[in-house]
C-alpha positions as CSV (number, residue, x, y, z in Angstrom):
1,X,165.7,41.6,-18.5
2,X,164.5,40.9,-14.9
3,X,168.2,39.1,-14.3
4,X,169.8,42.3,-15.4
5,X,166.7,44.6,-13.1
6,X,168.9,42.9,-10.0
7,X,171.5,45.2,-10.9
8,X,169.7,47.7,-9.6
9,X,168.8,46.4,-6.3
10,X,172.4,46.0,-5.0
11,X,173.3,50.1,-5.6
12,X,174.5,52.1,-2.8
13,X,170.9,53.1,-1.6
14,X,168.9,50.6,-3.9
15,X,165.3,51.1,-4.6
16,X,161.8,50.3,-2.9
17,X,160.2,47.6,-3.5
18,X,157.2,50.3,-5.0
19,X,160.0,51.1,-7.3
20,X,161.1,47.5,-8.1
21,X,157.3,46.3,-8.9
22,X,156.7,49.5,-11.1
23,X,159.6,49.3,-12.7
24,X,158.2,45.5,-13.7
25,X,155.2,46.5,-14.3
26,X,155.8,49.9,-17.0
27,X,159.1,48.2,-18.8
28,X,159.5,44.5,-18.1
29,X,155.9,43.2,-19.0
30,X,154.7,45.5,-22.3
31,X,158.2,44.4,-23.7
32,X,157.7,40.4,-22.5
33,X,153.9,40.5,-23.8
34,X,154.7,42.5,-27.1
35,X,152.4,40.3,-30.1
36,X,151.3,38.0,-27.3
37,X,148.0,38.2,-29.5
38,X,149.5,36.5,-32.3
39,X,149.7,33.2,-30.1
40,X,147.4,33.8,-27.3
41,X,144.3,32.7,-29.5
42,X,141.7,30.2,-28.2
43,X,142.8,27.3,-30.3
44,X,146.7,27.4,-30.1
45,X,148.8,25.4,-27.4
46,X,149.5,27.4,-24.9
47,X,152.0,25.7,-22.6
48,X,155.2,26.8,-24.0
49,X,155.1,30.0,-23.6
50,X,152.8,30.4,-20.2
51,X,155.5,28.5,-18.6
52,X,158.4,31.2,-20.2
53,X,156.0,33.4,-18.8
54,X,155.4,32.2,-15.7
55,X,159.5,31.9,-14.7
56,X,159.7,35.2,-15.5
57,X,157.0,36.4,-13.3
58,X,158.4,34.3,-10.4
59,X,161.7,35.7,-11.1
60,X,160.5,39.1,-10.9
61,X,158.3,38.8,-7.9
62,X,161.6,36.7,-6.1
63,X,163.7,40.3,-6.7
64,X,160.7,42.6,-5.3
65,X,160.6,41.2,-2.6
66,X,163.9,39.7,-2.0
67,X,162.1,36.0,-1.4
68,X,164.0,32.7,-1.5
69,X,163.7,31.0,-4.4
70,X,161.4,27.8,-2.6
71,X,158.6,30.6,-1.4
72,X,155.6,29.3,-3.1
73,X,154.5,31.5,-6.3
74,X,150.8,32.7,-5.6
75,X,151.8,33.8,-2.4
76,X,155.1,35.6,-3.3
77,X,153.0,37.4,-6.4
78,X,150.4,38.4,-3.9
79,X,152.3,40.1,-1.7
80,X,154.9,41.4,-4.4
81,X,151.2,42.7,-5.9
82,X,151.2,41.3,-9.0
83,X,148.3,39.5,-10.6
84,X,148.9,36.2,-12.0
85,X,150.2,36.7,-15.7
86,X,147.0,33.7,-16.9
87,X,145.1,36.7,-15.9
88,X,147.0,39.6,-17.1
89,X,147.0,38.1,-20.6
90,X,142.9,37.8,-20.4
91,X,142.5,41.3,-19.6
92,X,144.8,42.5,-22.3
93,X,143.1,40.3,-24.7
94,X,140.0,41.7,-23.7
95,X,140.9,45.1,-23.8
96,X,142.1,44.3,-27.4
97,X,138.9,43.2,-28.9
98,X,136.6,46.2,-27.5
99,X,139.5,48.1,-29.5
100,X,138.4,46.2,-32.6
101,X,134.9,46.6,-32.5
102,X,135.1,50.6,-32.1
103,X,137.0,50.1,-36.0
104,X,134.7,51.1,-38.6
105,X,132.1,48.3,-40.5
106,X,133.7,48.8,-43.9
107,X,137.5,48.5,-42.2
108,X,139.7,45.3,-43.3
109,X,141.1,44.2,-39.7
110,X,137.1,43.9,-39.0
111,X,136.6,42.0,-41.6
112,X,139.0,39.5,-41.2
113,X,138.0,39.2,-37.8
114,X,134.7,38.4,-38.4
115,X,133.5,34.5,-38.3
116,X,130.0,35.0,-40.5
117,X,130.1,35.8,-44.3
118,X,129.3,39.0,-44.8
119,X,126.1,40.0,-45.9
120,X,127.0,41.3,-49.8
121,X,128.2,39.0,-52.8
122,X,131.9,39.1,-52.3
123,X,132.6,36.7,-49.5
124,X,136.1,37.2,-48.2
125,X,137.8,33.3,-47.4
126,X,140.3,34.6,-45.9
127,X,138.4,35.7,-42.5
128,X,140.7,33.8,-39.4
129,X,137.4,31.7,-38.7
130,X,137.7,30.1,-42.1
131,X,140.8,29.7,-41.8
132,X,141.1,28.2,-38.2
133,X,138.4,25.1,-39.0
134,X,139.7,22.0,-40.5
């Protein structure tokens, strides 16, 4: 998606580089980060797809701001305004746990979320801590 957003770039009058990082920002990112909670867990390898991630970012900040492709990265996503995307996924993923706790006690996603037995006689083993420890 960002190699076809260059399209865009080369029309008649183009568009700003306000334009270019929004345009990022609101379609590129929510698409590219879509279930990035079913990996982005604290015991799963993350290398593979930080560094998918990363090229992309660097390929996006490259077209804002028209950059060569040797410009160093934190500098061309500073001045493109972009935060690095290590960061972006942490504040996503912390946005999505306050959005489980507001869930009711009695709700299933809670329960499965929860590490500690629970405190009646049916114990649920299928909780994600439970299932995470060897």
């Amino acid at each position: 998606m960002v190699k076809c957003m260059r399209l865009l770039g080369n029309l008649s009058q183009g568009i700003s580089l306000l334009q270019k990082c929004l345009l990022y920002r609101c379609c590129t990112l929510p698409i590219a980060l879509y279930g990035f909670q079913l990996w982005f867990y604290n015991k799963a390898p993350l290398s593979y797809h930080m560094k998918t991630l990363n090229k992309m970012q660097r390929r996006a900040a490259i077209w804002i701001l028209g950059a060569f492709k040797t410009s160093p990265m934190e500098d061309i996503e500073a001045l493109a305004g972009l935060i690095p995307i290590r960061f972006h996924l942490q504040k996503i993923a912390k946005r999505s746990l306050i959005c489980s706790f507001k869930l009711p006690d009695n709700h299933i996603l809670k329960n499965l979320l929860n590490d500690a037995p629970p405190s009646n006689k049916s114990y649920n083993s299928h909780n994600i801590g439970s299932l995470t420890n060897c």
